[in-house]
PAVEXKOL-72975 format. One record per residue: y, x, z of N, C-alpha, C, O in turn; residue in three letters. Coordinates in steps of 0.02 Angstrom, whole numbers, plus 50000, padded with zeros to 5 digits. Atoms other than C-alpha are relative to their C-alpha. Layout:
YXZYXZYXZYXZALA ...
***
This chain:
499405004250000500005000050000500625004450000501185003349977UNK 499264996749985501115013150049500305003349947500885005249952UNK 499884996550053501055021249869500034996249929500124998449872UNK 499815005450070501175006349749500535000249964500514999149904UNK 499494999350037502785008549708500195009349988500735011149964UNK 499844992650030502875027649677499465002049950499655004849899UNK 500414997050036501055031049603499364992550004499054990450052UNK 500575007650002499855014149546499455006149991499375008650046UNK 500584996349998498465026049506499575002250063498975001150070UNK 500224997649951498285034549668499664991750066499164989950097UNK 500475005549949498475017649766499464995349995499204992750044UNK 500425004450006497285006849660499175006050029498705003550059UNK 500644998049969495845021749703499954999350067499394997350084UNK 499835000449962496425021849861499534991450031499034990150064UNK 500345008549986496035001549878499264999449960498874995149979UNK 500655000950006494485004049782499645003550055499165001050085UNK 500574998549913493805014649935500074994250034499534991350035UNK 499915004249931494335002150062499584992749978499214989250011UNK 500755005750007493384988449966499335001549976498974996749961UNK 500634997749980491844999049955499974999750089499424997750110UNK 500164999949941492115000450149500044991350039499754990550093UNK 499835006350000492584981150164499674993549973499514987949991UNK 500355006650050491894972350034500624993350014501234994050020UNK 499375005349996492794954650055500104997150077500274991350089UNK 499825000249927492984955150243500485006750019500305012650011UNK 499685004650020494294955450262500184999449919499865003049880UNK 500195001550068494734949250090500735003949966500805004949905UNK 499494996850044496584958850077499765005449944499865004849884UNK 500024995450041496004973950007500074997149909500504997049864UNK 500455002450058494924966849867500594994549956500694995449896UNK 499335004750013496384953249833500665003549955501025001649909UNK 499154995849987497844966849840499725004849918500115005449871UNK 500144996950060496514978249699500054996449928500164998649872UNK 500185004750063496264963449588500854999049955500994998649895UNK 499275003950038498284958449572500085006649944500135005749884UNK 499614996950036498774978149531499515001649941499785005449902UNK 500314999350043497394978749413500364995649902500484996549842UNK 499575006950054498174963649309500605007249975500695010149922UNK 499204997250014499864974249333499655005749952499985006749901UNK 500274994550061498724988849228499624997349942499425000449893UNK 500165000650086498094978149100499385002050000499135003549946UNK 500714999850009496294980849165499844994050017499864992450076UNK 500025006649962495874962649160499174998250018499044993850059UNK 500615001649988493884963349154500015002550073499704997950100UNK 500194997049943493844972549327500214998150055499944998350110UNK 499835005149969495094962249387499814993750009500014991550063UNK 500315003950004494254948049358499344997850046499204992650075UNK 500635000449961492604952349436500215000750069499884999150117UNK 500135001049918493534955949589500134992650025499824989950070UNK 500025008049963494164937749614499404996049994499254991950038UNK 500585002249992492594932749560499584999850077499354996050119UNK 500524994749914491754944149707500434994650046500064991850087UNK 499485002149910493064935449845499704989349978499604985250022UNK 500115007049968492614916449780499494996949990499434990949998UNK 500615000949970490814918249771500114999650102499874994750130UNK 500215000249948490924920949950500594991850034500394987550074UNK 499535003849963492624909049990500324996049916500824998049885UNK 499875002850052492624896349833500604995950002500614992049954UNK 499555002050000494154889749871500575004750018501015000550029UNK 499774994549980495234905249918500754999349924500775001049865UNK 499665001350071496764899949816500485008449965500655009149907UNK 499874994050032497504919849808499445000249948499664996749903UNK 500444997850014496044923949728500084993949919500264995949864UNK 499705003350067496284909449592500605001049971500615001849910UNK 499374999450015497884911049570499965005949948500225006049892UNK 499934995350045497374928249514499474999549928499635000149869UNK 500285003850092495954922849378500274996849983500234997549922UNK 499925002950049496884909849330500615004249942500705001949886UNK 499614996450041498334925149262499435005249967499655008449919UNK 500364996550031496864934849212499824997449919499885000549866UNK 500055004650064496364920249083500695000849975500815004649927UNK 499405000250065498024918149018500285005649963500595004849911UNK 499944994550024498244934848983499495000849955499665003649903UNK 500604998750034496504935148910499804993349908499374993749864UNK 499955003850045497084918148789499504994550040499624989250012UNK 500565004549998495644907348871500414995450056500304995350116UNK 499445004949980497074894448914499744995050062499944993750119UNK 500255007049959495964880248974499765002150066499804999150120UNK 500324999649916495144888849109500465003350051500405002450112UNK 499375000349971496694895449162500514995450044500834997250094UNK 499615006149998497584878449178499364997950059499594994850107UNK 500305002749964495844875049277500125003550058500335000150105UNK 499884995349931496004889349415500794998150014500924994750064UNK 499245000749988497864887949415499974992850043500044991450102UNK 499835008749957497904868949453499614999350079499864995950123UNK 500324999349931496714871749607500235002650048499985002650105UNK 499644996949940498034881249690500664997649988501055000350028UNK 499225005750004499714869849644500114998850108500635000450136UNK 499775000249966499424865549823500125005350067500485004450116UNK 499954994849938499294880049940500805001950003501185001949955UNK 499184997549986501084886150029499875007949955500315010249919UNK 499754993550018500594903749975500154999449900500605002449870UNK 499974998650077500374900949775500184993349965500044993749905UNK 499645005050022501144883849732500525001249960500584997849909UNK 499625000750045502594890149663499905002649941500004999449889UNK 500274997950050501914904849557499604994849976499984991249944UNK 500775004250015500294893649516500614995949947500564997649888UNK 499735003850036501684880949440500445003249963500724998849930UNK 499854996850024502574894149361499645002349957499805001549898UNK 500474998750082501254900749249499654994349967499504994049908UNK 500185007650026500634883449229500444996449940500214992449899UNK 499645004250065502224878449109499855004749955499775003449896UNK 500274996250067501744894049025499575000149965499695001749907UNK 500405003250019500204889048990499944995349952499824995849892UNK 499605005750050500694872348941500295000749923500194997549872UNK 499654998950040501764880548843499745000849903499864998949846UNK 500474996250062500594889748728499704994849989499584994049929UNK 500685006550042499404873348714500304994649977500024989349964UNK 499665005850051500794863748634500044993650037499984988150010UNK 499955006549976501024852048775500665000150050500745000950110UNK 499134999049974502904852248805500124994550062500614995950097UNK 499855003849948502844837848935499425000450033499224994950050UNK 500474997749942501444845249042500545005650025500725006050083UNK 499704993849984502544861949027500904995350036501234996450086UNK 499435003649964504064850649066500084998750094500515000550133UNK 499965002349925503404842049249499755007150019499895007750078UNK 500174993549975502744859749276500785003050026500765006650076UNK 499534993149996504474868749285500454993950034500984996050056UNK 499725004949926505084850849400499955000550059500374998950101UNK 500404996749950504014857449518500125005450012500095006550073UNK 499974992649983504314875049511500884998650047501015001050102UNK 499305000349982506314869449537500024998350051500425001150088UNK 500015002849932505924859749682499485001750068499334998950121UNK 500564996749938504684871549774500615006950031501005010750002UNK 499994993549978505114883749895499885006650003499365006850036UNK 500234995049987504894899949900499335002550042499265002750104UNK 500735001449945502864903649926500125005350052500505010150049UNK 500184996449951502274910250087499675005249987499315005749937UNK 500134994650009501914926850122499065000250022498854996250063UNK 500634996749966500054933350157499835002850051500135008050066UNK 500054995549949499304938250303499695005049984499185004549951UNK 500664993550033498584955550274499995003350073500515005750096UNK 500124998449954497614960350444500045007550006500045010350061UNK 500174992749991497514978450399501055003650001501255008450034UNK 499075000749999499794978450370500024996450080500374999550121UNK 499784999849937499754969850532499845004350065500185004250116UNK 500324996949967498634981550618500785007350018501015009650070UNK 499424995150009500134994850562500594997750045500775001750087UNK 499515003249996501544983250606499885001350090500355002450128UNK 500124999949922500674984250794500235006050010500665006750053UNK 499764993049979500965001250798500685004550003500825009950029UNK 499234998550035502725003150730500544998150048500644992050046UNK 499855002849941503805001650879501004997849971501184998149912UNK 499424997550028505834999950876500274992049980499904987749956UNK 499785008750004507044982150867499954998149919499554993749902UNK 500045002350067507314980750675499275000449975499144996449931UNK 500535003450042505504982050628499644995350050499124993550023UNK 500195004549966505024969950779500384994449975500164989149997UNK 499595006649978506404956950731499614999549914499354994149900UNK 500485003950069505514959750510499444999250018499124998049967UNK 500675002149988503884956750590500234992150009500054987049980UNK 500015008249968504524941650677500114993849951499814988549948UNK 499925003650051505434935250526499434997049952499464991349929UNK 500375001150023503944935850443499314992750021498984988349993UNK 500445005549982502924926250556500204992350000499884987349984UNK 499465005650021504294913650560499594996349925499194991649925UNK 499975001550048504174912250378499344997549980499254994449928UNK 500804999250006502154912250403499954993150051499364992050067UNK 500055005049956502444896650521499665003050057499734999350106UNK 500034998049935501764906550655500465000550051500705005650074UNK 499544998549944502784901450781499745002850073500075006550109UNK 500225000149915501854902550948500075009849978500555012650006UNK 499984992649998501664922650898500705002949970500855008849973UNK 499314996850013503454924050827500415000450074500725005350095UNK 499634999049949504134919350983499755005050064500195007350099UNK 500374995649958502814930351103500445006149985500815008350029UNK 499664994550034503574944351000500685001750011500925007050030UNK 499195000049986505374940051009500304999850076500835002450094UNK 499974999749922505324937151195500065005850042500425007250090UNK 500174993049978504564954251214500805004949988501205007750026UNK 499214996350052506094961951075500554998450046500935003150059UNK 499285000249954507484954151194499915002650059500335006550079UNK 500184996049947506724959351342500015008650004500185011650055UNK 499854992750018506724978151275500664999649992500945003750028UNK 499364998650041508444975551189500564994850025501014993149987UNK 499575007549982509394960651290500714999749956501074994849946UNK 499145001550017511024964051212499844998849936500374997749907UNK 500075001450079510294961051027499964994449981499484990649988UNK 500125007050006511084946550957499504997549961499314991649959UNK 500335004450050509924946650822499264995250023498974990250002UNK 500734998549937508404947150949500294991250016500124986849977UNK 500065006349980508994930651033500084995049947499804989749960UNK 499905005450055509524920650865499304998949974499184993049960UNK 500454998350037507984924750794499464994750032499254989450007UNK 500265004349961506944919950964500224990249992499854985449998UNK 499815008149996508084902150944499654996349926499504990349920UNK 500295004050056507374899350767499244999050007498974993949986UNK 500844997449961505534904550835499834992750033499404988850013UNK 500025007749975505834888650956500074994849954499594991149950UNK 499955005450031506504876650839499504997949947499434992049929UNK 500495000750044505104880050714499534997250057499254991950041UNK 500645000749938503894878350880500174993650034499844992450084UNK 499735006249978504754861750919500254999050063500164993650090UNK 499815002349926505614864651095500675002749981500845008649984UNK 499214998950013507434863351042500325001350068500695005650045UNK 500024998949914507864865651247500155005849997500705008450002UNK 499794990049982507354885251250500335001049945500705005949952UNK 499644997650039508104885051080500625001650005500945006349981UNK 499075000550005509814881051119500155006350068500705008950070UNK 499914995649958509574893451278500065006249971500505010249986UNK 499914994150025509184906851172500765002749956501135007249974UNK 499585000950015510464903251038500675001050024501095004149991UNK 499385000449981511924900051164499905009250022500445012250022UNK 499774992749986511484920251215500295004749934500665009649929UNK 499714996150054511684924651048500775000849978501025006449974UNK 499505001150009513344918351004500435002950057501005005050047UNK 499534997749944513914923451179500145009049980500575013149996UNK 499974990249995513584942251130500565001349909501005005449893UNK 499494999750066514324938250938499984993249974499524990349946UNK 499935010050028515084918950903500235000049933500354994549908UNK 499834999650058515594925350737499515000549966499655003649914UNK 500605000350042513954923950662499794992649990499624988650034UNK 500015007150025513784908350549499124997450022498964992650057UNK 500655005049985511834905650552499874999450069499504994750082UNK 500035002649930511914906450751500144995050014499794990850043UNK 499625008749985513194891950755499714995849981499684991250021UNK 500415005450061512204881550622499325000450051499214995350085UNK 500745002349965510314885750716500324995950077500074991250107UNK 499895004849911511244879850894500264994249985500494991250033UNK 499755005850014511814864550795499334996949975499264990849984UNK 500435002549994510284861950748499474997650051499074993050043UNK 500525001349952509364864250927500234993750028499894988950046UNK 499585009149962510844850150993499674993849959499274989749982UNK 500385006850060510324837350840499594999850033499634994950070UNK 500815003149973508704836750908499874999850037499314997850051UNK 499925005049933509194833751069500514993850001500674991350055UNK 499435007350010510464818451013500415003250027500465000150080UNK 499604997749979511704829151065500745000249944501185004449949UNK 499834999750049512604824050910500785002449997500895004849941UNK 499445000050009514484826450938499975008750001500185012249955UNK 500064993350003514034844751009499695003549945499885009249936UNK 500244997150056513064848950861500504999549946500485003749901UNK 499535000550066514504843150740500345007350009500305012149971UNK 499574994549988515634855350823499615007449986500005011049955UNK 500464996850010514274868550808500095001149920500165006949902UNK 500265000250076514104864750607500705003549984500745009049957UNK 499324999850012516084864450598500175008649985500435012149941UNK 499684992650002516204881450660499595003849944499945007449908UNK 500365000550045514814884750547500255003049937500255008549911UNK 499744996150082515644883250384500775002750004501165006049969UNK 499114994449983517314888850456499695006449988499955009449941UNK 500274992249995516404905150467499485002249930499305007949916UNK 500354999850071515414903150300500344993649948499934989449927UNK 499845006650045516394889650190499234997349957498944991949963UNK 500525002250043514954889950067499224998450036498724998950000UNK 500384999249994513704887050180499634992150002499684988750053UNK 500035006350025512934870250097499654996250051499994991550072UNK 500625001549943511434865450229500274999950057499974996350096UNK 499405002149945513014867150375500334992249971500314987050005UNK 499575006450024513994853450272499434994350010499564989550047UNK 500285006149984512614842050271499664998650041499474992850045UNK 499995002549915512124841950432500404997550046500274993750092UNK 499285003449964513794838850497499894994249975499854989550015UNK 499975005950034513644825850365499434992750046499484986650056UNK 500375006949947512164817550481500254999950056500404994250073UNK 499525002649929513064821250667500434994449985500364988850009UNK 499545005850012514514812050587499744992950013499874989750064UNK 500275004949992513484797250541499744996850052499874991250076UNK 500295003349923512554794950686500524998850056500364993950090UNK 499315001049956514144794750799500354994849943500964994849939UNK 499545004150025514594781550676500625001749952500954996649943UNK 499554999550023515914788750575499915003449906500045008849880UNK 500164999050056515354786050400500565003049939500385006649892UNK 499304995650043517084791850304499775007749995499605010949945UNK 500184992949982516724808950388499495002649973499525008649963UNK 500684997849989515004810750355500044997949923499875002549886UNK 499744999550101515454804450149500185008349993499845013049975UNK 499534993849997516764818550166499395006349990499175008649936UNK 500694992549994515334833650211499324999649950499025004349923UNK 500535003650061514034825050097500165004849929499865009549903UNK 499714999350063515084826849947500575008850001500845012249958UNK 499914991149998515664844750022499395006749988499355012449966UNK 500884997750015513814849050023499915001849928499605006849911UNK 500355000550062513714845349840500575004149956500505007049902UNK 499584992750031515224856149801499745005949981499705009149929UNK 500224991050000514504871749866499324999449969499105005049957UNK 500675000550035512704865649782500054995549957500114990049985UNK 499895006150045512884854649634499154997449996499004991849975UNK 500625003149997511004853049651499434998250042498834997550033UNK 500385000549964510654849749802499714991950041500094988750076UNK 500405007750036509604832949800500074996350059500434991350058UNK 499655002149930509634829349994500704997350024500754991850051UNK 499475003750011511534827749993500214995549969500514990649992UNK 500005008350053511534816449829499734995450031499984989750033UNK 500495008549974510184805049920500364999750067500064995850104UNK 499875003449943511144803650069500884997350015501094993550058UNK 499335002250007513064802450023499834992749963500144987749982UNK 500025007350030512274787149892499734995850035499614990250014UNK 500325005449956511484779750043500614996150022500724990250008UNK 499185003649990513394777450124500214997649957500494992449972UNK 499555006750057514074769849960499604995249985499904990449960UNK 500445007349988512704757049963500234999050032500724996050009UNK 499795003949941513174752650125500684998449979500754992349983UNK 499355001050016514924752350070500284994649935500804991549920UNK 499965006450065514634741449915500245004549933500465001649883UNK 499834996750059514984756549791499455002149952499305007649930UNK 500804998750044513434754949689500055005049942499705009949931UNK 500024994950061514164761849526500055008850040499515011650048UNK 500094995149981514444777449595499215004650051498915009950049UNK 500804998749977512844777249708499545001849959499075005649972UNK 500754998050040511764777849566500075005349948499625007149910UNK 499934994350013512534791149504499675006550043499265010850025UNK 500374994449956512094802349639499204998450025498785002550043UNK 501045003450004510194792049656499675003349952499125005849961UNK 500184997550067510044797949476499765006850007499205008749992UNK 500174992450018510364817449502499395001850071499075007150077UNK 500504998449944509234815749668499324999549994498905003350017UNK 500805001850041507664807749583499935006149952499395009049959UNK 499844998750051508184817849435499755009650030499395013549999UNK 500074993449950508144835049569499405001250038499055006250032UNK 500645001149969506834831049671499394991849972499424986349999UNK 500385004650017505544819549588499474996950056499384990950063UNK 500465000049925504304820049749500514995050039500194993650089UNK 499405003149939505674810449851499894993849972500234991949925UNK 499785005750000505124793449862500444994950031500594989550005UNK 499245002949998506534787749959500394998749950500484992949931UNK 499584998250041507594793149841499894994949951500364990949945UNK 500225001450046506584785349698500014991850028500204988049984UNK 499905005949976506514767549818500694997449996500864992249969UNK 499315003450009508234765649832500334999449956500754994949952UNK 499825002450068508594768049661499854995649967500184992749924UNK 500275005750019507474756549632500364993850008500614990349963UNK 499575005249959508264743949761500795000349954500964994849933UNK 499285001850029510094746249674499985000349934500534999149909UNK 499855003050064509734744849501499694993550004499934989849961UNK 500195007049991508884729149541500454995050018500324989150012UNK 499275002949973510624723349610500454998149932500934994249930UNK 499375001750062511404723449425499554994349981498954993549985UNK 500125006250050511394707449332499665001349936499314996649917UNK 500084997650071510994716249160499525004949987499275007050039UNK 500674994650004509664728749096500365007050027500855009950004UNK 499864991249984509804745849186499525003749993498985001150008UNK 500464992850017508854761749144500195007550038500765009250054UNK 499784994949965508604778649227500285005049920500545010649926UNK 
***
């Protein structure tokens, strides 16, 4: 791993020892040989290793993910499109998986397969990372706050919360004055669902530096989810005072507002949201919820439109559009 990016030669022999000593227990190695193999354009050898990993674990969607780029590289489309589609849903290969999938598409002349393919890709997240036991084995050993707080991030990002926060607990306890150490710990909680220690942690962060935007925004988030709604506005406020562009502050304010009743306000941040993101589908579906209520349909289904239109998965979205073109007298169409 440590030589992939200076010398592929050395590290793919390198990973062929370790899956002679391994085999597919654990299954990184063998996984990690197969991808850079692809990256050399050896695709028979690559091939047999994902083979090797889903004889033993036939559902192992790394491992498809990587035959199904082996086939498309190799032209044998269909069976491509078959491995590929078997991993659409995993967090780690969903987005790739739907990413080579319109390519696919592409090549088999089916422009509206390759179409909802790249709907999907727009509206996925960023996949999850891999656990690789033999990188964490390292990561144990590696002492020091910045690579304890990218471990943590990681686990974060790995939904491991219960071990992000073990970790981060430890990191502030070594480092108390590190704001990043307690912000970090507050996102650790809020992923782990006890908004409580979140906002405890949080309020240390800001106390050590209140000029840091995603602090204000996560402690506006730990208040929200204690109905703490007026304190969380103020929270968001300072937020994008301290980041104007920061779109996911605006529309959260945009729900405190609301819930304290003050739908003007909560329009206002909505439609500030969609400034700093013209595509962000959440704000559309929830500023056209207030102009329903308000009786401003034409304009509602404007923003219903780019929200269905953004996120297709969002049946809300897709209900209420429903519900207000059913409101016109005359034929309407999306």
């Amino acid at each position: 791993i440590a030589v992939i990016s200076t010398d592929l030669d050395v590290a793919i022999t390198k990973l062929r020892r370790a899956v002679e000593l391994c085999d597919c227990t654990p299954d990184a190695a063998r996984l990690q040989l197969g991808e850079l193999l692809i990256d050399q354009g050896q695709w028979d050898e690559a091939k047999e290793q994902f083979l090797r990993i889903l004889r033993v674990q036939s559902g192992n969607a790394r491992a498809l993910l990587g035959l199904g780029r082996v086939m498309y590289e190799q032209g044998q489309l269909s069976d491509a499109v078959a491995h590929l589609t078997r991993c659409t849903a995993d967090p780690h290969t969903r987005k790739a998986a739907s990413t080579l999938l319109a390519q696919v598409y592409g090549r088999l002349a089916n422009p509206s397969a390759a179409e909802q393919a790249l709907r999907q890709v727009a509206e996925l997240p960023k996949d999850a990372e891999w656990v690789d036991p033999f990188q964490e084995k390292v990561h144990e050993l590696q002492v020091g706050q910045q690579t304890a707080l990218v471990r943590a991030d990681k686990l974060i990002n790995q939904g491991r919360y219960s071990d992000a926060v073990r970790l981060l607990q430890q990191t502030v306890q070594d480092y108390p004055n590190s704001a990043s150490g307690w912000m970090m710990l507050g996102r650790a909680w809020i992923g782990g669902k006890d908004p409580g220690a979140a906002e405890r942690s949080l309020r240390k962060a800001i106390e050590m530096d209140p000029a840091v935007a995603d602090a204000q925004f996560y402690l506006g988030v730990a208040l929200f989810l204690q109905k703490q709604h007026a304190a969380a506005a103020t929270c968001f406020r300072q937020a994008v005072e301290l980041k104007p562009d920061f779109a996911q502050a605006h529309l959260d304010l945009g729900h405190c507002l609301r819930e304290q009743g003050d739908d003007t306000g909560a329009m206002a941040a909505f439609r500030t949201a969609i400034q700093q993101k013209p595509d962000y589908a959440a704000a559309h579906f929830n500023l056209a919820a207030l102009l329903l209520k308000r009786g401003q349909r034409e304009e509602a289904l404007v923003h219903l439109r780019h929200a269905v239109r953004l996120n297709p998965a969002d049946r809300g979205a897709r209900w209420l559009l429903d519900q207000a073109l059913k409101q016109t007298t005359g034929p309407a169409g999306m």
